[in-house]
C-alpha positions in Angstrom: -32.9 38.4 45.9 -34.0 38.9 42.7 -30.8 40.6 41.5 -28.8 37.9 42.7 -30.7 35.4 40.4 -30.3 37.9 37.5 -26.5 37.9 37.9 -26.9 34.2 38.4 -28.8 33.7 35.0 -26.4 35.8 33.3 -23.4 34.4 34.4 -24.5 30.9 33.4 -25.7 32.7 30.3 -21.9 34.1 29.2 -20.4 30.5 30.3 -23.1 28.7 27.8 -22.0 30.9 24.9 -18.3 30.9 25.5 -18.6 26.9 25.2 -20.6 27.2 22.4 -18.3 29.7 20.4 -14.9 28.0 21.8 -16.0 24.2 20.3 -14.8 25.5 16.5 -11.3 25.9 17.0 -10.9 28.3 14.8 -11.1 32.4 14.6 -14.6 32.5 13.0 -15.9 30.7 15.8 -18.4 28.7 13.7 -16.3 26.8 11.0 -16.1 23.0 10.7 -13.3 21.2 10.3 -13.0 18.3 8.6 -10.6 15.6 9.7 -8.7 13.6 7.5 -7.4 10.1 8.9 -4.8 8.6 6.8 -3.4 5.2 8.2 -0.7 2.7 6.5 1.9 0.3 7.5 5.3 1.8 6.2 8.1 2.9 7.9 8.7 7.1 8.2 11.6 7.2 6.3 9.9 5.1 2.8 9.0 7.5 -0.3 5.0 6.7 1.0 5.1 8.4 4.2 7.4 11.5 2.8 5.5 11.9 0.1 2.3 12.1 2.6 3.7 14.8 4.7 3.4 16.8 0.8 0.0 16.4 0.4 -1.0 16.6 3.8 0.4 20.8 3.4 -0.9 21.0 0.7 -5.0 19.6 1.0 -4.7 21.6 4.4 -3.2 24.9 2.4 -5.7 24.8 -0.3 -8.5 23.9 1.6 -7.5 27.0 3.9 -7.5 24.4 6.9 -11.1 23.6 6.4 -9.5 19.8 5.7 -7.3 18.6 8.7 -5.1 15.7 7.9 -3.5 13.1 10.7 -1.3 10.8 9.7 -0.7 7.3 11.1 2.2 5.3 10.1 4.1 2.4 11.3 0.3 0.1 11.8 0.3 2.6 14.6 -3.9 1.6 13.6 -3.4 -1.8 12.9 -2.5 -4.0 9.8 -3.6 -3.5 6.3 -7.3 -5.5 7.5 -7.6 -3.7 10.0 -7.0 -0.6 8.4 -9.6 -1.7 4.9 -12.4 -2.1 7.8 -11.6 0.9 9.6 -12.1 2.8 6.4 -15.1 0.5 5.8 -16.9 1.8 9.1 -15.4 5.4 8.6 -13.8 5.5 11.9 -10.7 6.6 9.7 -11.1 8.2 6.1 -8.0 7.2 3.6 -5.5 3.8 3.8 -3.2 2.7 2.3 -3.1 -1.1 1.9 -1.2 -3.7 -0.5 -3.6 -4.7 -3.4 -2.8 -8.4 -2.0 -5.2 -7.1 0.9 -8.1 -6.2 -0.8 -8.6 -9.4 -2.7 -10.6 -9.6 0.1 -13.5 -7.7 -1.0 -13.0 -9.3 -4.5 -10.6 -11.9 -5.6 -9.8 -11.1 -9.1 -8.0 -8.2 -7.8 -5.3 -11.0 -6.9 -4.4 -10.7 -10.7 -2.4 -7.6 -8.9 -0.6 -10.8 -7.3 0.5 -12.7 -10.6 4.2 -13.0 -11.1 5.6 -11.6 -14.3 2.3 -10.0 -14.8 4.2 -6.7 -16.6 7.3 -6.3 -18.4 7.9 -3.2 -16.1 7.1 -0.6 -14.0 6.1 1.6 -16.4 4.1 -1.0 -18.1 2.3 -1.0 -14.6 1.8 2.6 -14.0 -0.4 2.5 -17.4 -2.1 -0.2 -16.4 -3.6 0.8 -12.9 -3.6 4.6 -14.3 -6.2 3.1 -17.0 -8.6 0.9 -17.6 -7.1 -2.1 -15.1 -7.2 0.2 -12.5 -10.4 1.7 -13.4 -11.6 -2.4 -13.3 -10.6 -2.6 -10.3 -12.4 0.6 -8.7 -15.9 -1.0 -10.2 -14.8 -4.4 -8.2 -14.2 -2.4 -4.6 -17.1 0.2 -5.1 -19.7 -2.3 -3.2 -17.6 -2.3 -0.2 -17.9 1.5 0.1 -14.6 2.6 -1.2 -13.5 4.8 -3.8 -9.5 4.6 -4.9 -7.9 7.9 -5.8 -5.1 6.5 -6.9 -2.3 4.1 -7.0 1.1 4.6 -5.3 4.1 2.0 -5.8 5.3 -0.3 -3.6 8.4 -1.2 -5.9 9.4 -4.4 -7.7 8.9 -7.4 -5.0 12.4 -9.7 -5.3 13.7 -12.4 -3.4 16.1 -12.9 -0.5 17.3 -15.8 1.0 20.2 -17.1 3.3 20.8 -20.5 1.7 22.0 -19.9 -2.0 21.6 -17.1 -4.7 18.9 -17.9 -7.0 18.9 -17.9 -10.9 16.7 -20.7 -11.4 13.8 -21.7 -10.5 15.3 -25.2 -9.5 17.4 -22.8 -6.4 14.2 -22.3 -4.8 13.4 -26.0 -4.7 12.3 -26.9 -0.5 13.2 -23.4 0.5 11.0 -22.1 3.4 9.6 -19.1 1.6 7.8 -16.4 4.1 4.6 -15.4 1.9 1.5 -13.2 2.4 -1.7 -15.0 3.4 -2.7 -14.3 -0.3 -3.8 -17.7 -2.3 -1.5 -16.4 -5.3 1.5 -16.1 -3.6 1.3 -19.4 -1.7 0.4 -20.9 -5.0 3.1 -19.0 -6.3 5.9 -20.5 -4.7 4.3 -23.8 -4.8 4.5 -24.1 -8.0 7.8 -22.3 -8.3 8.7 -25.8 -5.9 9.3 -23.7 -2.5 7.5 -24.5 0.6 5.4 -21.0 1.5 5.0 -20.6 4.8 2.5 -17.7 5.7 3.8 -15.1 8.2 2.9 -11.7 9.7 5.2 -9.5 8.6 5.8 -8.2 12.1 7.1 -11.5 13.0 9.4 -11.8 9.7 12.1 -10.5 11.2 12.7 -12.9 14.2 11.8 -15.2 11.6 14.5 -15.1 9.5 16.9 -14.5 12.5 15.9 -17.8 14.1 15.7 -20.2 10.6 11.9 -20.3 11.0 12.1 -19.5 7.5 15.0 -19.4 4.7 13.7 -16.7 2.9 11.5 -13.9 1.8 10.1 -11.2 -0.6 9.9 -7.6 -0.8 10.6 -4.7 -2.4 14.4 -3.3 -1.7 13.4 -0.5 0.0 10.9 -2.2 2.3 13.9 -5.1 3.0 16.7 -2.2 3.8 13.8 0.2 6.0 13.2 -3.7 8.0 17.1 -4.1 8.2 16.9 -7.4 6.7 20.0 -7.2 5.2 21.0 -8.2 8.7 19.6 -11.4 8.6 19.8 -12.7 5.1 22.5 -13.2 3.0 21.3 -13.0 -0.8 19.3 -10.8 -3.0 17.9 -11.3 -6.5 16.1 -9.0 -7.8 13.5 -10.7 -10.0 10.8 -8.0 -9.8 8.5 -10.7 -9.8 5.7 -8.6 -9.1 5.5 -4.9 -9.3 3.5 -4.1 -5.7 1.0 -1.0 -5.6 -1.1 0.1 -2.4 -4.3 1.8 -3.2 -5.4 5.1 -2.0 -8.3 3.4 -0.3 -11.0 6.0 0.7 -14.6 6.2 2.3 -16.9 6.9 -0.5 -19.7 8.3 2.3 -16.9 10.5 3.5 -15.9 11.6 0.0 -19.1 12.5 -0.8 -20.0 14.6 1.9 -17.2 17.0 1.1 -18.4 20.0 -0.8 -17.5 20.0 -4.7 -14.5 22.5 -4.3 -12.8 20.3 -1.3 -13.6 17.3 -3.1 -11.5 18.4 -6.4 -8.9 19.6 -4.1 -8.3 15.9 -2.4 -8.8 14.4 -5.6 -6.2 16.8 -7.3 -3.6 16.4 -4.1 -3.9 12.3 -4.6 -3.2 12.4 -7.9 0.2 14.6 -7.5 0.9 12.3 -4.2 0.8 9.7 -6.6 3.2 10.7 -9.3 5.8 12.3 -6.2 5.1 9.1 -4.6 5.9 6.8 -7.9 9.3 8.7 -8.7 10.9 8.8 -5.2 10.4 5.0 -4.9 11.9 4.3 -8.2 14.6 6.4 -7.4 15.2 5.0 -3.9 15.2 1.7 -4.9 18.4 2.3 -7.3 20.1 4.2 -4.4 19.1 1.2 -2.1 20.4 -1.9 -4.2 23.9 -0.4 -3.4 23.3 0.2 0.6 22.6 -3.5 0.3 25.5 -4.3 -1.1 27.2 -2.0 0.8 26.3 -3.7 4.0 27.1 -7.3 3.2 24.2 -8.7 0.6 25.0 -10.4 -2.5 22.8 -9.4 -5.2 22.2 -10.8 -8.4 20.4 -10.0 -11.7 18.1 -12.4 -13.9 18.9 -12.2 -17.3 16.3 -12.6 -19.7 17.0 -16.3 -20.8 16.8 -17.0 -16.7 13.7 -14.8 -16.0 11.7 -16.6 -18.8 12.7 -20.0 -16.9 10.6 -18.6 -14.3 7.4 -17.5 -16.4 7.7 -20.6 -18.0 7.3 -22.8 -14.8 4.6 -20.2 -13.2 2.4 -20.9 -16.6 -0.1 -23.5 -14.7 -1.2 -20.6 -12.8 -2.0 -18.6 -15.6 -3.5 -21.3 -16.6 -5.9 -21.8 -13.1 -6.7 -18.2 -12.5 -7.8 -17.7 -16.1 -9.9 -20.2 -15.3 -11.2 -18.8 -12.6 -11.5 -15.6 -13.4 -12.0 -15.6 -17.1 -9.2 -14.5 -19.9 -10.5 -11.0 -20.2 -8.8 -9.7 -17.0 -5.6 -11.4 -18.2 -6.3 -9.8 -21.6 -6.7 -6.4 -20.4 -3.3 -6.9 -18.3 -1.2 -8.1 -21.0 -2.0 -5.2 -23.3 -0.1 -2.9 -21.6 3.1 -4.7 -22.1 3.0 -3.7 -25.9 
């Protein structure tokens, strides 16, 4: 009897230690790895999620797997809030949300959101790449986050089905589809449109069915939605130049060890730049698929584009304001 317990005892013995050496994954037996949830909202085929897949190899080739990175695109997680609080809680690490988003957690990041805010891209880039961008990381840092970077969303610009637009007098009682941000609706308010909030998962059938005339985005976003079947004109105003923060969990980031920690940080930074390039790039190409496939797109020259800042200058006037004139300063220096 006794031996029968023995070989009892010993056989759970062997099972306990198999499941206890088998939970690692890994040929060691007793290595961590760390996962790395990365959600966002854009299509596959847009320069974010390509230029994801990159760092993804590369934090998990340089790490030497210790850092495992799943990506969700598509809002297979949800919408931009949902995917700020999910980083907030730390059920996922990383997202990648429109700046228009996290106004939420401070609303002078809405100056993001201010048309004709930069004379270009470029002028951008050095902005959120320096101390604008740095502002902004002080304003989100009592939520819990940390931003490692800023990847472009391209220059938002305006279609429509009713006219082409070269004025602001076109847009006068068009139904414009707007974020649920208080600068854009005052935006086209003031621009003498009527902004009509809308999910952009319902923008679609929107435009399809008249809800609304119009909308804005950047050309690579409208071609990857296939609005091009739905709306008739294009004018690209670059009214605003769009970024989406790498929005991270601080607790998260901190608990990685110095050497992983300067490797994510490093991998963001080159995502960014890869990111950046490819978008500007793509949105060339994709001005002529749009054309291709039945849009008519127009140009503001510069007499008509200052038409517009002119009549968007009471905002300027209200968010300074609001949120002083040093933001605004800090902004407008970049454009030198």
């Amino acid at each position: 009897m006794k031996k029968v317990i023995v070989a009892l005892l010993s056989l759970v013995m062997v099972f306990a230690m198999t499941a206890c050496g088998g939970g690692g994954g890994s040929d060691s037996g007793g290595d961590q790895v760390t996962v790395l949830k990365i959600g966002h909202v854009e299509a596959e085929d847009r320069s974010v999620h390509k230029a994801l897949l990159n760092m993804k190899d590369k934090i998990e080739e340089q790490t030497d797997g210790r850092i495992s990175v799943e990506i969700y695109p598509n809002a297979e997680l949800g919408g931009d809030e949902e995917l700020c609080e999910q980083v907030a809680q730390g059920t996922i690490q990383m997202a990648l949300p429109s700046t228009s988003v996290i106004t939420a957690y401070d609303e002078k990041i809405g100056i993001l959101d201010m048309p004709y805010l930069f004379k270009d891209a470029q002028a951008a880039f050095d902005a959120l790449d320096g101390e604008l961008g740095d502002q902004i990381d002080e304003w989100i840092a009592d939520s819990g986050f940390v931003s490692l970077g800023y990847i472009y969303n391209g220059p938002r610009s305006t279609t429509n089905n009713l006219r082409p637009i070269y004025t602001p007098d076109d847009l006068a009682g068009m139904k414009m589809r707007v974020m649920n941000s208080p600068v854009f609706i005052t935006m086209y308010e003031t621009l003498g449109a009527n902004p009509t909030p809308m999910s952009f998962s319902e923008l679609y059938t929107g435009l399809q069915q008249n809800v609304v005339d119009g909308q804005e985005n950047p050309p690579t976003l409208i071609y990857a939605s296939k609005f091009q079947e739905v709306q008739k004109y294009l004018t690209m105003d670059a009214h605003v130049h769009n970024f989406l923060p790498i929005l991270t969990n601080k607790a998260w980031l901190d608990s990685l060890s110095d050497e992983d920690r300067a490797i994510v940080e490093k991998c963001c930074e080159e995502f960014v730049t890869e990111q950046r390039e490819t978008e500007l790039k793509d949105n060339e190409d994709i001005v002529k698929k749009l054309e291709d496939e039945g849009m008519e797109v127009n140009y503001l020259t510069e007499d008509q584009q200052k038409a517009f800042v002119e009549k968007v200058q009471p905002m300027y006037d209200k968010y300074k304001a609001e949120w002083g004139e040093e933001i605004f300063d800090l902004a407008e220096s970049y454009n030198k």
